[in-house]
C-alpha positions, 0 to 999 in steps of 0.5 A: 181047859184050865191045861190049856190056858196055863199053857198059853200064860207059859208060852206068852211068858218065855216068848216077852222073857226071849224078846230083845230091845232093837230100838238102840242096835245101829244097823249099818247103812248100805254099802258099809260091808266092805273091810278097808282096814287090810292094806298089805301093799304100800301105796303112794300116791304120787298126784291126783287132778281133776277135769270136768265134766267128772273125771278124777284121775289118780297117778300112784306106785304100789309096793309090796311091803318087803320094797318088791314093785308090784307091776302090770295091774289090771283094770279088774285089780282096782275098786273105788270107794267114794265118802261124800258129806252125806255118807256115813262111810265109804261106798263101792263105785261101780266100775262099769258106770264110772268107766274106771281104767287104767290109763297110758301114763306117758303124757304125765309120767317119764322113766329113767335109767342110766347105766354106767359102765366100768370100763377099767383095764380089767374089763377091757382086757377080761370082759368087754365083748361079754359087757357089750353083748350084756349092754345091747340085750339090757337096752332090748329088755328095758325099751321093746317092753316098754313105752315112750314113757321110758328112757336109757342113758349110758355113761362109763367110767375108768381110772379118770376123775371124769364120768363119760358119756357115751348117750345121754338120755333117749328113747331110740334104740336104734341111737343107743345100740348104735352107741354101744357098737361103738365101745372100744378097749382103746377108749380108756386113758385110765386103767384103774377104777374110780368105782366111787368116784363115778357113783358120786357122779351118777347121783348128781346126773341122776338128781339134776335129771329128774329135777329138769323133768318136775320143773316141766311139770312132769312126774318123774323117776328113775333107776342108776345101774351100775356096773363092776367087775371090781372094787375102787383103786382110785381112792379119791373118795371113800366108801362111805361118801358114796354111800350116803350119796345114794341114800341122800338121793331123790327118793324116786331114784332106785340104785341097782349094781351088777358085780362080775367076779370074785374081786368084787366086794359083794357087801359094798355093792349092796350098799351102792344098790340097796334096789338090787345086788345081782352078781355074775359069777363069770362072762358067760353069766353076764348077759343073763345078769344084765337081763335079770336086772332090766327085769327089776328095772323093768318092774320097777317103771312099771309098778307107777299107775295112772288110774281114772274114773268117772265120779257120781259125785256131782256140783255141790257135793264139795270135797270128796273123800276117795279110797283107792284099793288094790288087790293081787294074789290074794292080797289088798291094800288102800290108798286114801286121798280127796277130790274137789267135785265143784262143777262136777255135772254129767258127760264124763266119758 
């Protein structure tokens, strides 16, 4: 008996000895599980509006890190995360009942390309069929894959202090294509290369265009490709001008350019291009460069995203933290931004 007793006085000790204080642990509130802390993607958040009853819509571009656009996201791509002033953190909103969707953009959101074109004797004489074919199949790849959100202007340039213009800004392929038919070697006065000359040009072009669309209210970018089978004869302005003309340029504007040939200075052109540099060895691999770099550009117009969904958030709530997150191949990254919820109220669809 007296066994018996010792043995329960050992195991009440080891049991109070083991037991722990709990009454300071914090546990986490529901809904806090989630790591927003990766964020492997550059995220920029271009505008965000609201509209009642509840909707909130974000329009953002996604980047990978090294720069590469991140194009064609889906729906299932993308959580929301919302914190509102009686949230310890950032909570999971469910796509399903927040009808959270990606969203045609056109309305807010307009792309821009403008190709030029060296037309310099050269070119006239060596490459021009191959650079018209090259021309038609970059306006297919860019417009038939695209929207009315995206445009393409053509300009060209020679030996002349003059950037021409052959189409400006539109979304009719047929106009464009038909203008391209209408290139002729007997066009160019000029047959030297004011390859600088025509970037100074372009950037101007490029600026002023994009200004045009944001005065309207409308949220803009663009792409300038240009291409070359050389390097600058006319000497009117150097090197260095050109290049920082390119990088003091909008932000939303991406400098592309295509060199043709071994006379081409493959280190300036990076320069001029710092979007991207394709190089094209011969006219036979001139169309497939074309085609390569409307790839590029192609991705880059489609890595902007307007993305919208219906808050819980109701009137009263005031200003609302909101998380954006994508994730692709593996890999996430996070926006975070804020929203207004007053008279925010049922309905939203």
């Amino acid at each position: 008996m007296k066994s018996y007793a010792y043995l329960l006085i050992a195991l009440f000790i080891v049991a109070t000895s083991c037991q722990k204080d709990f009454s300071n642990v914090e546990i986490p509130p529901l809904g806090c599980t989630e790591d927003l802390s990766e964020n492997s993607f550059e995220i920029t958040i271009q505008d965000k509006f609201v509209e009642l009853p509840g909707k909130v819509s974000v329009f953002f571009k996604v980047d990978r890190k090294d720069g590469k656009p991140v194009a064609k996201l889906r729906n299932n791509d993308f959580s929301v995360y919302e914190k509102g002033k009686n949230d310890d953190c950032f909570k999971t909103i469910s796509a399903f009942e927040s009808n959270a969707r990606i969203s045609p953009n056109q309305q807010i959101f307009k792309y821009s390309t403008m190709l030029v074109l060296d037309l310099s004797g050269s070119v006239l004489q060596g490459s021009f069929y191959e650079l018209k074919n090259a021309t038609k199949q970059f306006i297919q790849s860019i417009i038939y894959r695209n929207d009315d959100a995206t445009e393409i202007g053509i300009w060209w340039f020679d030996g002349e202090d003059k950037l021409h213009e052959l189409q400006d800004f539109t979304e009719n392929t047929s106009l464009l294509l038909s203008k391209v038919d209408k290139l002729d070697p007997n066009m160019s006065n000029d047959p030297s290369t004011d390859l600088y000359g025509a970037v100074l040009k372009s950037t101007v072009i490029a600026d002023d265009h994009l200004a045009g669309y944001l005065n309207k209210g409308t949220i803009a970018a663009s792409s300038v490709v240009v291409f070359t089978d050389g390097t600058d004869q006319a000497a009117r302005h150097s090197k260095d001008e050109a290049i920082r003309a390119v990088k003091s340029s909008d932000a939303s504007i991406n400098y592309f350019t295509i060199g043709l040939g071994n006379e081409i200075d493959t280190k300036v052109l990076s320069a001029l291009g710092p979007a991207g540099t394709i190089i094209a060895d011969s006219n036979q691999d001139l169309e497939e460069k074309f085609k390569e770099t409307a790839d590029l550009v192609f991705d880059e117009a489609n890595s902007y995203y307007l993305f919208e969904y219906c808050s819980p958030k109701r009137d009263g709530s005031g200003v609302n933290e909101l998380v954006l997150q994508v994730s692709s191949d593996g890999l996430k990254g996070y926006a975070k931004t804020e929203f207004d919820a007053t008279s925010f109220e049922s309905g939203c669809n």
